[in-house]
Z-matrix of the N, CA and C atoms (Angstrom, degrees):
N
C 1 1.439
C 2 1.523 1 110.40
N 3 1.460 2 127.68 1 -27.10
C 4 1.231 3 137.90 2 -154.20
C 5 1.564 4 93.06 3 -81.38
N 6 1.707 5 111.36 4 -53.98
C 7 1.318 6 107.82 5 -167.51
C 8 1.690 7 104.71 6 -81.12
N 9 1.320 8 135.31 7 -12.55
C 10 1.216 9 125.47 8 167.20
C 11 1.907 10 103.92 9 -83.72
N 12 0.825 11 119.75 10 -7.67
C 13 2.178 12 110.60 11 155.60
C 14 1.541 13 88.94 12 -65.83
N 15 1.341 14 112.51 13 -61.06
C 16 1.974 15 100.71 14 -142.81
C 17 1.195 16 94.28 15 -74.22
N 18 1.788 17 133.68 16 -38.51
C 19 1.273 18 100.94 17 -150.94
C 20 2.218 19 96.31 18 -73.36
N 21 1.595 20 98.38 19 -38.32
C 22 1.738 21 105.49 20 176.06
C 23 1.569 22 110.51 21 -33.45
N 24 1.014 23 127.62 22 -54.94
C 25 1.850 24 122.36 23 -155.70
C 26 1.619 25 84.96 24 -135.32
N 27 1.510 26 126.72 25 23.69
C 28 1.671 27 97.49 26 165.41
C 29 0.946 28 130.60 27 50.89
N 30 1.776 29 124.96 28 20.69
C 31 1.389 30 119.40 29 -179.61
C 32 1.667 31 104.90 30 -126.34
N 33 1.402 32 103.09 31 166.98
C 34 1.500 33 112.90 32 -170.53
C 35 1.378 34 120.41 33 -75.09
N 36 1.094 35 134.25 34 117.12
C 37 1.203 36 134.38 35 178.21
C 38 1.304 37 131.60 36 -79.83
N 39 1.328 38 126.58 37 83.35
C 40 1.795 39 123.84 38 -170.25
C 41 1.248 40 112.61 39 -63.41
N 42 1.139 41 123.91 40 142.61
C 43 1.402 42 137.46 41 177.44
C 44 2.121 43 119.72 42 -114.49
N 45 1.052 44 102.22 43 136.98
C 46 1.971 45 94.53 44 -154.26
C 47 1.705 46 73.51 45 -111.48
N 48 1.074 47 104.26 46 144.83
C 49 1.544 48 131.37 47 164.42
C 50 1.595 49 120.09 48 -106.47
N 51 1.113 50 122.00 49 167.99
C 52 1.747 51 122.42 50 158.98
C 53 1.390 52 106.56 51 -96.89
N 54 1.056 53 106.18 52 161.86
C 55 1.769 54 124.29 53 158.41
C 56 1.642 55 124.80 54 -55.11
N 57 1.565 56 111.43 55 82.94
C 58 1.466 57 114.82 56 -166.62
C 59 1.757 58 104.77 57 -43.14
N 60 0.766 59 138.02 58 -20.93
C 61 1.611 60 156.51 59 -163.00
C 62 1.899 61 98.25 60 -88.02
N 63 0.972 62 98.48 61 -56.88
C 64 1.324 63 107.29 62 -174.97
C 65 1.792 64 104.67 63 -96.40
N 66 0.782 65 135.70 64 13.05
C 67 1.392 66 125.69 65 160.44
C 68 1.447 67 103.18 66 -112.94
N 69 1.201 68 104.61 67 -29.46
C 70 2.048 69 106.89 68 165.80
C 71 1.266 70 108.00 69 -51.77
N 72 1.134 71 115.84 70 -61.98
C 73 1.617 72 123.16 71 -174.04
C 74 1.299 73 119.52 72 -48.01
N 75 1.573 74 116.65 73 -29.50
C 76 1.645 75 131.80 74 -170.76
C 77 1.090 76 83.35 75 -82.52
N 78 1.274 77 146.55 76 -109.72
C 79 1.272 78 156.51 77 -119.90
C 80 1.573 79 89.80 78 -91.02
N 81 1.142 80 147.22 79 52.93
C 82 1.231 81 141.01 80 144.13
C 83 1.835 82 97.32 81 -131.02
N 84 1.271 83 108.22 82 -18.26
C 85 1.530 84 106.01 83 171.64
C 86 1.286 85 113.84 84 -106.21
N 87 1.523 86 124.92 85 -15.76
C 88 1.462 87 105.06 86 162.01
C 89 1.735 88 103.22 87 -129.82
N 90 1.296 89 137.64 88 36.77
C 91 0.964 90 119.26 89 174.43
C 92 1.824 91 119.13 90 102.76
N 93 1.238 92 126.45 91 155.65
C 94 1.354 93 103.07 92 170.31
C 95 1.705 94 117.19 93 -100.01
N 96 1.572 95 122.83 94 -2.02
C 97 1.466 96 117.45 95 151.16
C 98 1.756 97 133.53 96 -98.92
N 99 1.844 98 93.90 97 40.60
C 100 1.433 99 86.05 98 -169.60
C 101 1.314 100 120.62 99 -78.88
N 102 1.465 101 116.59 100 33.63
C 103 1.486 102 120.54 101 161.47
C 104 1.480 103 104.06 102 -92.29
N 105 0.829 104 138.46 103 -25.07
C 106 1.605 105 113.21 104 176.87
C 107 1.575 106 105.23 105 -110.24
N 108 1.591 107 116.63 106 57.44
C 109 1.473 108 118.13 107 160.38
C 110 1.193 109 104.23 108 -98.50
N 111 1.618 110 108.83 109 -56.10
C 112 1.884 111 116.38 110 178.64
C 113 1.464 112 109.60 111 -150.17
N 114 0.901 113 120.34 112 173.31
C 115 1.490 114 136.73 113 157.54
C 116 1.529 115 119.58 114 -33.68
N 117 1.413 116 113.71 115 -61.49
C 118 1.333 117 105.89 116 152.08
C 119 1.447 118 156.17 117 -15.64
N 120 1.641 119 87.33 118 -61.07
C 121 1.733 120 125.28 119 -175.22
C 122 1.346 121 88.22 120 -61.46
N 123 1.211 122 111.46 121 -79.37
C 124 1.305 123 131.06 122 -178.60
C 125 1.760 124 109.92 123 -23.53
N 126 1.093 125 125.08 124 -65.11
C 127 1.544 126 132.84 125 -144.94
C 128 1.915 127 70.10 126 -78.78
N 129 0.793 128 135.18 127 -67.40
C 130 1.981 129 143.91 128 -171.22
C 131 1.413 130 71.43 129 -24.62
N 132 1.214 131 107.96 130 -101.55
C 133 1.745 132 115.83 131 -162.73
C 134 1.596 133 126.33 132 3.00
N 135 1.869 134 99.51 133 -69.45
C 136 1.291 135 127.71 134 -176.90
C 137 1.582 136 103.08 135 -61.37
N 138 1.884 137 120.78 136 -35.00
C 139 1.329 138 93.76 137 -173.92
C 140 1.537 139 114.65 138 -82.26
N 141 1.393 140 107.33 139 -8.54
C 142 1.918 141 108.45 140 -154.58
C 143 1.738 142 80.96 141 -81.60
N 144 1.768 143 124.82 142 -57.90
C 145 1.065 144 126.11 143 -170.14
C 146 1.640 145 120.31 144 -78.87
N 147 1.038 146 125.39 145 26.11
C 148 1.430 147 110.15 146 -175.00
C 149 1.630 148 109.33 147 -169.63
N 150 1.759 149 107.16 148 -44.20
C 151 1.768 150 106.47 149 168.88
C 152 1.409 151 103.76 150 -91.36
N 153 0.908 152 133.80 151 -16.15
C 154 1.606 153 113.25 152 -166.80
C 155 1.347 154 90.51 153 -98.62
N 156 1.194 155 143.34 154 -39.13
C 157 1.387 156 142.94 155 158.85
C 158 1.824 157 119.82 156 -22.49
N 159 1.380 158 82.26 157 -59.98
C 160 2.016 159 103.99 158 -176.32
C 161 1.542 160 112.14 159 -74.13
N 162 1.462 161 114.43 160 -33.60
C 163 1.075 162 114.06 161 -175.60
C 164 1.646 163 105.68 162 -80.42
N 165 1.135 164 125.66 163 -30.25
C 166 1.607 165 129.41 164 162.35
C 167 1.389 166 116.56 165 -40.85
N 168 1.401 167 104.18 166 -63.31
C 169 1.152 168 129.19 167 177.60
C 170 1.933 169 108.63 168 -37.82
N 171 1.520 170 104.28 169 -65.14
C 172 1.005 171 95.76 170 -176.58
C 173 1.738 172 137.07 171 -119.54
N 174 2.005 173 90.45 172 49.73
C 175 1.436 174 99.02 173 161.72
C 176 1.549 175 119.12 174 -53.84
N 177 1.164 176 118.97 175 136.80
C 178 1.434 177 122.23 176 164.28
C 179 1.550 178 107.79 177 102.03
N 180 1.254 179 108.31 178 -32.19
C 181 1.459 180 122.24 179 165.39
C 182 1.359 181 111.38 180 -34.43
N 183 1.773 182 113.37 181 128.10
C 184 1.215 183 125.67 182 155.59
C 185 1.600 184 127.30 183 -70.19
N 186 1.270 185 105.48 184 -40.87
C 187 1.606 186 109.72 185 -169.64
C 188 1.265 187 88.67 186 -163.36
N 189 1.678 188 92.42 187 163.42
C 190 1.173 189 110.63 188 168.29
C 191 1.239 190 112.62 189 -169.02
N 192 1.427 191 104.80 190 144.76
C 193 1.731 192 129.83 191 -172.66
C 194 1.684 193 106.89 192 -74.89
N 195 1.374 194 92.93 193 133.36
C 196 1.422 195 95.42 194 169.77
C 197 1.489 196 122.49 195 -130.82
N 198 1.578 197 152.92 196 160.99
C 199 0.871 198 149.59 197 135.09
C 200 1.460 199 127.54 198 -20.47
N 201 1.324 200 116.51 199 -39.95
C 202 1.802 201 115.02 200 -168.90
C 203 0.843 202 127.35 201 -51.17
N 204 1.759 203 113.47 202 148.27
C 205 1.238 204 124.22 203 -154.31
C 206 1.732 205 103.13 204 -125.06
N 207 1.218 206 150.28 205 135.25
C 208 1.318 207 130.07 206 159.71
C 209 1.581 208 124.96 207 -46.44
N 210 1.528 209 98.99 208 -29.80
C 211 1.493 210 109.78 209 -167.23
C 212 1.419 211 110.31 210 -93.94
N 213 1.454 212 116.60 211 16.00
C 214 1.185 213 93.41 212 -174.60
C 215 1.815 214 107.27 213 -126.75
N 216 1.172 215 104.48 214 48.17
C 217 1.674 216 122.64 215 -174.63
C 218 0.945 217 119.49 216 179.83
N 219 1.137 218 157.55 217 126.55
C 220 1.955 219 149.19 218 129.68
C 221 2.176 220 96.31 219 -14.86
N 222 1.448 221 122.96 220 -49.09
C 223 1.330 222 114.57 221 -163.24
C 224 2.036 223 100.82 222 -72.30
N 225 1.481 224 88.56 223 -20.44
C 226 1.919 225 76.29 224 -175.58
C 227 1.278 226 99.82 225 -99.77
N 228 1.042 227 141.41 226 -1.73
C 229 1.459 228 148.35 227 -165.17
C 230 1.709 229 95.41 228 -45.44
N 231 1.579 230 133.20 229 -19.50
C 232 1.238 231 110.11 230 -160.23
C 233 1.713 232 111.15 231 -130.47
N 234 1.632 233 100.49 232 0.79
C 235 0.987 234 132.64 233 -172.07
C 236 1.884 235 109.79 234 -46.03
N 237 0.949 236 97.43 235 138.32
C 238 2.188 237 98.25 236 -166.56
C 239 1.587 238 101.89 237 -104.15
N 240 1.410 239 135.56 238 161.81
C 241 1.496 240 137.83 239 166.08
C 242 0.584 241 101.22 240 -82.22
N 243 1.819 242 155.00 241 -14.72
C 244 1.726 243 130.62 242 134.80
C 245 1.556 244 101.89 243 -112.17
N 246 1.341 245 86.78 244 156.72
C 247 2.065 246 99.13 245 -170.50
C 248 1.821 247 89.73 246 -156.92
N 249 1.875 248 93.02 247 89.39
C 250 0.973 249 100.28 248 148.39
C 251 1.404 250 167.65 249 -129.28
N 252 1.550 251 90.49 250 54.47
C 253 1.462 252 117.25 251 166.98
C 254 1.313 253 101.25 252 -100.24
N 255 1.432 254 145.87 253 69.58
C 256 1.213 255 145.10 254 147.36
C 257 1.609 256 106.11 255 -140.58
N 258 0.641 257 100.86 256 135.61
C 259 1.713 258 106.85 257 170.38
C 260 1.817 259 113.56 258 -107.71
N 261 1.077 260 88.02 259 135.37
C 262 2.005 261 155.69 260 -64.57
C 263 1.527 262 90.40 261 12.06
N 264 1.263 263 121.36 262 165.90
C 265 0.945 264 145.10 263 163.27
C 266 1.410 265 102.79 264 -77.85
N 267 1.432 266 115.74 265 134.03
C 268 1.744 267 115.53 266 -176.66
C 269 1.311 268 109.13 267 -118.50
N 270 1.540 269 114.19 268 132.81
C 271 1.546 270 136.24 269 177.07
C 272 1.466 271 108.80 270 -80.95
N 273 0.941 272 126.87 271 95.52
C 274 1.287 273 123.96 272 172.78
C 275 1.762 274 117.85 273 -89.70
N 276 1.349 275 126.65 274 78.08
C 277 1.158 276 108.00 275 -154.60
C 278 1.732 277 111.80 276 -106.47
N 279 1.316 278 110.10 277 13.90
C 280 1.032 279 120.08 278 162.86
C 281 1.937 280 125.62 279 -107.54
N 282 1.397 281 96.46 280 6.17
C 283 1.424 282 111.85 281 168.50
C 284 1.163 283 134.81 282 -46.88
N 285 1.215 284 124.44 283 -16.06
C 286 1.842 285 130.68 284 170.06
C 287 1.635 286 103.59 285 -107.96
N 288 1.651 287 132.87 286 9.87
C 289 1.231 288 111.57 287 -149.82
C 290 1.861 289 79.50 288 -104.69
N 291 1.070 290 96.49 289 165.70
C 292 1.392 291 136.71 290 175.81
C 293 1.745 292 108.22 291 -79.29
N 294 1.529 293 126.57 292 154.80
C 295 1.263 294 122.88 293 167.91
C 296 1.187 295 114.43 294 -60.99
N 297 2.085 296 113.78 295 -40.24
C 298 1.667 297 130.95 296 177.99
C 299 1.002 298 106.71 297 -35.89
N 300 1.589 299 105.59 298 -64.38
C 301 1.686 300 130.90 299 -163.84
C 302 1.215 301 102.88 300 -43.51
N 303 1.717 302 108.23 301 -57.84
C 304 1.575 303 97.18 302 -155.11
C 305 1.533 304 101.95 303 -79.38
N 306 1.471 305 128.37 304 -35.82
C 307 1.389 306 144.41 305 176.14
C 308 1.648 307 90.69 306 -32.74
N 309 1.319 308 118.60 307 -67.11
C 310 1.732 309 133.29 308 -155.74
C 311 1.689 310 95.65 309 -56.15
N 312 1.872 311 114.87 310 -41.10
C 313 1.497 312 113.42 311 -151.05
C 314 1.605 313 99.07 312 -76.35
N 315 1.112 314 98.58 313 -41.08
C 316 1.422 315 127.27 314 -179.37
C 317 1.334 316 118.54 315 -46.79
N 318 1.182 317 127.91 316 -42.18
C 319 1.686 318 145.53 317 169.63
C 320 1.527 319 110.32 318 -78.41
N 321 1.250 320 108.34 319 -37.86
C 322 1.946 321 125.10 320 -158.13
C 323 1.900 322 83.94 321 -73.97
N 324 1.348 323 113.38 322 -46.95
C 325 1.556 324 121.44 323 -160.75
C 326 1.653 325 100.33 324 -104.15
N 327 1.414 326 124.30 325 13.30
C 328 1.546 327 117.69 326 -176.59
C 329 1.436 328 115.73 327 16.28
N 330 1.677 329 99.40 328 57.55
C 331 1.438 330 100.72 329 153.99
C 332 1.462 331 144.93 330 -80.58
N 333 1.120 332 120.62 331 150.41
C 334 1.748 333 110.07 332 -164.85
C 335 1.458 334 112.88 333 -63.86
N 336 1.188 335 145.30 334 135.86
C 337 1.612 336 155.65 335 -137.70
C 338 1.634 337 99.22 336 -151.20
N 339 1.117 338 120.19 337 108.49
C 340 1.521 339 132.79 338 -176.39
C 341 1.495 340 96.34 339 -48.69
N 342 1.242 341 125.57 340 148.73
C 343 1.270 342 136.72 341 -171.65
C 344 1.671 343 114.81 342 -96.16
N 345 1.900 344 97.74 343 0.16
C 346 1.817 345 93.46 344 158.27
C 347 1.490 346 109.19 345 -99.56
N 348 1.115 347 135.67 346 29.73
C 349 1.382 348 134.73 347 163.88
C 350 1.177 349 121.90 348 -85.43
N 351 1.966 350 102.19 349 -19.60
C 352 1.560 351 101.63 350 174.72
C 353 1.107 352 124.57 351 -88.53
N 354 1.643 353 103.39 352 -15.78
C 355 1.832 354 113.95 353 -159.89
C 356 1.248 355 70.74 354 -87.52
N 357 1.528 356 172.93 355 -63.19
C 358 1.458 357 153.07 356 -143.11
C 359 1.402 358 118.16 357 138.28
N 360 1.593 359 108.90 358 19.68
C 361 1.625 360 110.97 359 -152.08
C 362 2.001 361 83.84 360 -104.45
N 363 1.231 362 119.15 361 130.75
C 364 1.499 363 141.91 362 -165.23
C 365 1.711 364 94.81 363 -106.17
N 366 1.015 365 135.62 364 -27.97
C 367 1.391 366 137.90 365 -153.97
C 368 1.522 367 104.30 366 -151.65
N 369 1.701 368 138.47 367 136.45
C 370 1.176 369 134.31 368 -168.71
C 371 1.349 370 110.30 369 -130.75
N 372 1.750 371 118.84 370 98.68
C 373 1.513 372 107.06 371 -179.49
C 374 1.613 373 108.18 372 -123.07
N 375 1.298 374 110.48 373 -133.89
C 376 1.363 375 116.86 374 -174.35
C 377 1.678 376 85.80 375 -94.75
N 378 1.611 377 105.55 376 169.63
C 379 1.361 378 131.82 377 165.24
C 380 1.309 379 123.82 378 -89.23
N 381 1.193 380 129.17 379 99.23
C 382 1.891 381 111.31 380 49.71
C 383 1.646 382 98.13 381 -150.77
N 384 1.385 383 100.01 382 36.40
C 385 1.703 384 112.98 383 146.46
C 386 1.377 385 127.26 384 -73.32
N 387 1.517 386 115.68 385 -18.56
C 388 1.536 387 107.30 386 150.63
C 389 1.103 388 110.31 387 -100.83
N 390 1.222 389 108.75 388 -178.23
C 391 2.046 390 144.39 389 -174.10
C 392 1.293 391 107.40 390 -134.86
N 393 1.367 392 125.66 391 172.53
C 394 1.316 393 121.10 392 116.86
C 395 1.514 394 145.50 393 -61.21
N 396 1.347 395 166.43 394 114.94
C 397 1.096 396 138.04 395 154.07
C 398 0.984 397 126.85 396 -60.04
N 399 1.849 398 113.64 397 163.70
C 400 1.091 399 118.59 398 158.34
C 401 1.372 400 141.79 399 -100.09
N 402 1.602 401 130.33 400 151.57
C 403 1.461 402 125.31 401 147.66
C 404 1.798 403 105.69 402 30.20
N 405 1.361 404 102.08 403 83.03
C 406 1.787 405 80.11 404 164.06
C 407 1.948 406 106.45 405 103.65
N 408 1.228 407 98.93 406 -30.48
C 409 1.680 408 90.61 407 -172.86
C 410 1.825 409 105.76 408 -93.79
N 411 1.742 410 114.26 409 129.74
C 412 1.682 411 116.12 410 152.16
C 413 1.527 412 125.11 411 -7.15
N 414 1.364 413 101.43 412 104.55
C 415 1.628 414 109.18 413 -169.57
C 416 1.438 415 94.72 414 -44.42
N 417 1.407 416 135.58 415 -29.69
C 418 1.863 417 106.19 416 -169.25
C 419 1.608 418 85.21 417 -84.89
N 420 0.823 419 149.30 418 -26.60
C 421 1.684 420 152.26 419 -162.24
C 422 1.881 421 93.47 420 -25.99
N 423 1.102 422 119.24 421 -33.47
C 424 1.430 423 111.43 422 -178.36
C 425 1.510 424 116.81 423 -82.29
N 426 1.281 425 111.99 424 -13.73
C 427 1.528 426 126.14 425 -162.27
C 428 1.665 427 84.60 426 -73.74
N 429 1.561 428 117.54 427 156.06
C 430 1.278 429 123.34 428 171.08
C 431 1.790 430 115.38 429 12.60
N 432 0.901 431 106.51 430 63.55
C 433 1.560 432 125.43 431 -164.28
C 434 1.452 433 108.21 432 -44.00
N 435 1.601 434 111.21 433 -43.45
C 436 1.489 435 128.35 434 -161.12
C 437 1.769 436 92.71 435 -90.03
N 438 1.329 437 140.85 436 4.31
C 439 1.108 438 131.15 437 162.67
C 440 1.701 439 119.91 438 -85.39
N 441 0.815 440 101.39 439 117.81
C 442 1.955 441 105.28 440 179.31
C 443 1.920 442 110.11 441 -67.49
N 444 1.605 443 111.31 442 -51.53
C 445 1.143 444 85.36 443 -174.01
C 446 1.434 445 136.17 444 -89.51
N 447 1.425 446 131.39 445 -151.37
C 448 1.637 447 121.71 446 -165.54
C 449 1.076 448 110.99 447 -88.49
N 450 1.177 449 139.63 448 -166.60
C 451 1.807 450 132.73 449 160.22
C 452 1.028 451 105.81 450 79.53
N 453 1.673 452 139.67 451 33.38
C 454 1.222 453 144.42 452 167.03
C 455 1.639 454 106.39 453 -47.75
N 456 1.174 455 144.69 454 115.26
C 457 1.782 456 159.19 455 -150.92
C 458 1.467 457 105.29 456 171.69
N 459 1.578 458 93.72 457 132.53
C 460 1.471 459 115.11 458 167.11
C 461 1.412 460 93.19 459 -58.91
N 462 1.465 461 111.01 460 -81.12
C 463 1.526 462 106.42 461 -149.75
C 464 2.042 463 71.73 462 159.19
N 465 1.114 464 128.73 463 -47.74
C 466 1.474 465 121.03 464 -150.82
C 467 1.733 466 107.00 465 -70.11
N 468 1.691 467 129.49 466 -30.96
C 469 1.292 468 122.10 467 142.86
C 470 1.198 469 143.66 468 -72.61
N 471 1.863 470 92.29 469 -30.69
C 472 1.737 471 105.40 470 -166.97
C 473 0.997 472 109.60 471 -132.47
N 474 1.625 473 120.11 472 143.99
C 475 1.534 474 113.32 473 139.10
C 476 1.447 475 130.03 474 -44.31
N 477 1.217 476 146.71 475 -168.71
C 478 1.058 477 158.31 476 -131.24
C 479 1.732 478 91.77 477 -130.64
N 480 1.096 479 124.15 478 -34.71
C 481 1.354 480 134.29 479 -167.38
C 482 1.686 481 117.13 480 -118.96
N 483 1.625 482 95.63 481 18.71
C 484 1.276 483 99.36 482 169.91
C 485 1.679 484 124.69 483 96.97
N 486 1.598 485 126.88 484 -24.85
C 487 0.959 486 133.49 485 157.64
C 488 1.357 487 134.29 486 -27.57
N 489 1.578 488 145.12 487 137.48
C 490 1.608 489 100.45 488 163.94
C 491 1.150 490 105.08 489 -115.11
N 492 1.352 491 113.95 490 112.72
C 493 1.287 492 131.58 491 164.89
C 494 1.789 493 113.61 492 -131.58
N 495 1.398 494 128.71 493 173.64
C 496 1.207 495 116.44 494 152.38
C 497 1.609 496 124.17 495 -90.71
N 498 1.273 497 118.09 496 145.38
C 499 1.566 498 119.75 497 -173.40
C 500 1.445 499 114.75 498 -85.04
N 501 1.297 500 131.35 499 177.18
C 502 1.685 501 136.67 500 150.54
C 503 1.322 502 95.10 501 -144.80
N 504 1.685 503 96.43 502 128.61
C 505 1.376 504 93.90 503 -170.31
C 506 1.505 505 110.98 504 -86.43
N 507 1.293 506 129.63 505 -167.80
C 508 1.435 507 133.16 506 -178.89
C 509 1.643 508 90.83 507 -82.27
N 510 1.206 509 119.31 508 -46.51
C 511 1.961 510 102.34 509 -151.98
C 512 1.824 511 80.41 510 -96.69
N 513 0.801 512 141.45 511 6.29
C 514 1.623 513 129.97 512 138.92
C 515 1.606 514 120.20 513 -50.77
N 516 1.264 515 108.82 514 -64.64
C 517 1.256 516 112.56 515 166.59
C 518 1.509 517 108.76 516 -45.60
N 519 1.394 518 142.49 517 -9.32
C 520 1.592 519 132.35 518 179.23
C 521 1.401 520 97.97 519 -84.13
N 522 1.901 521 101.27 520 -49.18
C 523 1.611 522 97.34 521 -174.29
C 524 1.601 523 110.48 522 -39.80
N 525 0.933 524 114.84 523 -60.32
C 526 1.287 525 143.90 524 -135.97
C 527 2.150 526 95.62 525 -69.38
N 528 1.548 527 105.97 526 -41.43
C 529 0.722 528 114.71 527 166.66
C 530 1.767 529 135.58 528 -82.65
N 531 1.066 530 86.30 529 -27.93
C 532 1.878 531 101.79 530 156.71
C 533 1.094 532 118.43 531 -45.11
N 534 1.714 533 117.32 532 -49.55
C 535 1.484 534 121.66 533 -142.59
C 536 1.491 535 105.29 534 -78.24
């Protein structure tokens, strides 16, 4: 997907990493699948690899654009095209659109479409916290698959309880203090 942005619009594509130091520390203190022990494990994971990453990324940051959709969660269900009580402040400017909508904009403007949308994948995260779904199942339904309840979130829009803010979890703070 990365090289179909640059070669499409010719622009550079940055790539955010974790803290090799701090992802050592996780998976040498809980293992390297401690996302499917609990909920917990899990949210640790998402912040060392994905919020603490983004949030680096965007100290100093004024705003920032996001993907979100209302329709595509019970947790975004309330989500605004500006939301600014989050820091950066987040643009949500696809927040009222429809799957149609965006499906329709998407074709009308032959924009580039990640190539797991075809194999059946509804939701796009790290490996092998997504799936595909099937026929019929909640586009996040693939997200952390082996979790039963609602509020499927990294941590990089939401709290755990639905908020949008970013989290730090408690056994983050161990990493953090380990290192």
């Amino acid at each position: 997907m990365i090289e179909s942005v640059r070669s499409r619009y010719g622009i550079s594509v940055e790539m955010i990493y974790p803290e090799t130091g701090e992802a050592e520390r996780m998976v040498a203190l809980h293992g390297p699948n401690l996302f499917y022990r609990d909920r917990p494990s899990r949210m640790l994971c998402c912040q060392v690899r994905k919020v603490r990453p983004m949030g680096r990324k965007t100290v100093g940051v004024q705003a920032l654009l996001t993907g979100l959709r209302r329709g595509q969660s019970e947790s975004r269900e309330s989500i605004e095209q500006v939301d600014e009580s989050s820091t950066p402040i987040k643009i949500n400017p696809l927040a009222y659109w429809s799957n149609e909508e965006l499906d329709r904009y998407t074709a009308l403007h032959e924009l580039p479409v990640h190539p797991l949308y075809a194999r059946g994948y509804t939701s796009i995260g790290c490996e092998p916290c997504t799936r595909a779904t099937s026929l019929g199942e909640d586009a996040r339904a693939g997200r952390w698959w082996w979790e039963t309840e609602s509020g499927k979130e990294c941590g990089i829009h939401f709290t755990p309880d639905g908020r949008a803010q970013r989290t730090v979890d408690v056994m983050l703070n161990e990493i953090v203090r380990n290192g």
